[in-house]
N, C-alpha and C positions, 0 to 999 in steps of 0.2 A: 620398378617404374622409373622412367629416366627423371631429374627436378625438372626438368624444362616443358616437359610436357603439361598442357591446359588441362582445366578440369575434366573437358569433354572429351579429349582423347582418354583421360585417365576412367571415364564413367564407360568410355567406348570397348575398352580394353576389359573393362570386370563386368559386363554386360553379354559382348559377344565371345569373347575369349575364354577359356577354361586354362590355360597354359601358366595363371598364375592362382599365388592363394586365395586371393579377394574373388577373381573370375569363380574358382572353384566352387565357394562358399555360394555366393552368389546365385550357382546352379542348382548346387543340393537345397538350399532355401528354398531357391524357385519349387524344386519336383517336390519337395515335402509339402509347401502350401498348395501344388496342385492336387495333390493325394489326398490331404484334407478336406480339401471344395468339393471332389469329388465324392467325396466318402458322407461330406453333409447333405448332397443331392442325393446320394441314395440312399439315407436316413431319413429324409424329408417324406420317399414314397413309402414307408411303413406308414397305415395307418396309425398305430398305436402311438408309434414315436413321437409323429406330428400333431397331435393330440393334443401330448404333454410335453412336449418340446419343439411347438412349431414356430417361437417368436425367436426362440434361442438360434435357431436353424436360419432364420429368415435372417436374422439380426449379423451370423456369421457368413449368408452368403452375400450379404450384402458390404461388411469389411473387405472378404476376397475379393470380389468385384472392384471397389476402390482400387487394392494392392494392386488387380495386375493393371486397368486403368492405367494408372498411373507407371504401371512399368512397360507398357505400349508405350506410353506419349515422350520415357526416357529412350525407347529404343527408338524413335522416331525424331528423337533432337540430337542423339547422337551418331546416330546416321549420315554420311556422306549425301547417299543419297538416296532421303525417307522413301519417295514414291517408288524404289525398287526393292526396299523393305517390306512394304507396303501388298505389292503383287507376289510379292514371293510367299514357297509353300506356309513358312513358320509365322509369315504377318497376316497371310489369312485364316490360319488358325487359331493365332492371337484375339486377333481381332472379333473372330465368331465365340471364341470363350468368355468373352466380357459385354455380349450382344443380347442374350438372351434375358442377364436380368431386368436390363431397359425396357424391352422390350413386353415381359413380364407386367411391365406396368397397367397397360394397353391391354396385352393377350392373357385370357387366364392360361398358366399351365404351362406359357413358352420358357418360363426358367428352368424347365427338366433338361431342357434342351443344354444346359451348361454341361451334360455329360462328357459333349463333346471335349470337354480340356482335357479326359484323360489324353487324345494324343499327344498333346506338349510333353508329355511323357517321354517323346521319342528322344528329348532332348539328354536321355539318359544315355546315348551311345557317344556324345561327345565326352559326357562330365566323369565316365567311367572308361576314356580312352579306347573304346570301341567300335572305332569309321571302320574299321577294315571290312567289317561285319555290315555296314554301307554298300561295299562294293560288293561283295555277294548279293545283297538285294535288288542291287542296279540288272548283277549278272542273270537275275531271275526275272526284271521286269524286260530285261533285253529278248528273253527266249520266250516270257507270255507274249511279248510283240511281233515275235517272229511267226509266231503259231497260231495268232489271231484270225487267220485267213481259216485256218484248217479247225477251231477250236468253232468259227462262228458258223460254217459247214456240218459240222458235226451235230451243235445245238438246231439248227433248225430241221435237221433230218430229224433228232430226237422230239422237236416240236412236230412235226408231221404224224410219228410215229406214235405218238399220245393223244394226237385227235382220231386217227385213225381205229386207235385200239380203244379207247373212250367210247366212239362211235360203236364197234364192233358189242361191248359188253351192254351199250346199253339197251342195241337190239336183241341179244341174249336174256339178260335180265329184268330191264324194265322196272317200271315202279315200284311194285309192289316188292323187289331186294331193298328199295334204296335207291336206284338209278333212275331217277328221276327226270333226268335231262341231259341233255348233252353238255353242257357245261359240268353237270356234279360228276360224269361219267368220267369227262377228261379229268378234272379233279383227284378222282379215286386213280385213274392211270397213272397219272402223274406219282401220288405217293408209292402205291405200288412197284412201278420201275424203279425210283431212286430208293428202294428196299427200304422206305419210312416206314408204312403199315398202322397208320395210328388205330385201323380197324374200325373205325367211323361207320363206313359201308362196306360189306363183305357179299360176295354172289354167294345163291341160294340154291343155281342149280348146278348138274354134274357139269353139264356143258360149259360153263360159266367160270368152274372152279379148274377146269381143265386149262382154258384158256388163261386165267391167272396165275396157275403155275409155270406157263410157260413166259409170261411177263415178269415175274416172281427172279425168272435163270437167267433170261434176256437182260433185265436190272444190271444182276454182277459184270457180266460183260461189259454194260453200257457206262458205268463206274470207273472202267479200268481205262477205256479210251481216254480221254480228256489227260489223264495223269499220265499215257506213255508218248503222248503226241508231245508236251512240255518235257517230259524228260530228254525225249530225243533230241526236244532244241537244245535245249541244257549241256549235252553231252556234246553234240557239232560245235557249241558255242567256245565248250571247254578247247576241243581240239584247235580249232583256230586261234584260239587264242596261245596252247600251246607252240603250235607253229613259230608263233609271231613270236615270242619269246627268244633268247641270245642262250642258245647251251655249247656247254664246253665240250670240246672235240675229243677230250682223252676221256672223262668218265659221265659223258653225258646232262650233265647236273644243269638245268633252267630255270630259268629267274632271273637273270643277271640285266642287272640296268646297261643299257645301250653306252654306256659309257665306259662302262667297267673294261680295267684291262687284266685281270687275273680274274680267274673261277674263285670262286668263295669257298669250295669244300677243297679242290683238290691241289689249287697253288698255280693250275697250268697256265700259261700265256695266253689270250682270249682272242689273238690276232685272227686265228686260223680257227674260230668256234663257227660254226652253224646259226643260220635263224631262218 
């Protein structure tokens, strides 16, 4: 850190940066007390534990709470500019991880809700030098967005398709299986297709079991759509973006930054490459 720099650049720096060793420290403290917090909300829901250890639990989520409090209100004075900290993904998940205990006070039971801080967790792909691994998930919310169209097409055929067959067993079977209504009927259809089975309600006659095995096969099928629709974005997404990539004219080789004047594996001159 340079002498010249103010405290708050210097708090701004070991706060939001990981590039040095204080940033670093900084980060792994952070996820280690978030894995604690987390770990005393889910010891809290044992009843036995909280029993005999529920002022001990209470007493520690209420320290964490303080901690990260207080480490909001540092990313918030260190900030350029807080109200864009503030809307952004990591200030509103901040912010909802230190909300529940307050509120806790008022609601019984809303302090489970602090589960939510495992995501601050994500913050492990900066402090373990793994963005790249960012852009692949960027590459993956690019092609569920692209496929959104044909993904919500799909699901409401498969909505059609589960009132319909609901409808169908419960005029087959009727009450005395189980099938009690048209809503329990679609119910049972529903788990049926997505090959759950939890076996709750099972048909009683041939006709009934006929038709379930063929909902039973139907299922697999209707499983595999949804995963090859996304992939196929995946795959177009890939190739254009290969496209658009700078490869070398003698051995093919892509990646190269738009700037580059040499290929990186083979040496050749990148005047005369391809993009």
């Amino acid at each position: 850190m340079a002498k010249n720099q103010t405290l708050k650049e210097r708090l701004y720096i070991i706060i939001f940066e990981a590039d040095t060793f204080a940033g670093k420290l900084f980060d792994v403290v952070l996820l280690v007390a978030i894995l604690l917090s987390v770990l005393a909300v889910m010891l809290e829901s044992v009843v036995d534990i909280k029993v005999h250890h529920g002022e001990l639990l209470y007493t520690i989520e209420w320290v964490f709470t303080i901690l990260f409090s207080l480490e909001y209100i540092a990313r918030l004075y260190v900030s350029e500019k807080p109200l864009r900290y503030v809307k952004s993904f990591y200030g509103i998940i901040d912010l909802l991880s230190i909300l529940p205990t307050f509120i806790g006070l008022v609601v019984s039971g809303a302090h489970s809700l602090l589960i939510i801080r495992s995501i601050r967790l994500l913050r492990v792909f900066r402090v373990l030098k793994m963005v790249r691994y960012l852009g692949e998930a960027s590459s993956l919310m690019t092609a569920l967005k692209a496929s959104r169209a044909k993904i919500i097409v799909f699901i409401g055929a498969v909505f059609s398709l589960t009132v319909i067959l609901g409808t169908i067993m419960y005029l087959i079977e009727g009450g005395e299986n189980g099938f009690t209504s048209i809503p329990r009927s679609i119910y049972w259809a529903v788990v049926t297709l997505t090959t759950v089975g939890y076996g709750d309600i099972a048909p009683g006659t041939t006709l009934g079991q006929i038709v379930a095995t063929a909902i039973m096969i139907l299922g697999y099928g209707i499983i595999a759509v949804p995963t090859g629709i996304v992939s196929a974005e995946i795959t177009s997404q890939s190739k254009k973006l290969q496209e658009q990539e700078k490869s070398c004219a003698r051995c093919g080789a892509i990646g190269h930054n738009d700037a580059a004047r040499y290929c990186y594996q083979c040496g050749e001159s990148m005047l005369n490459s391809k993009k």
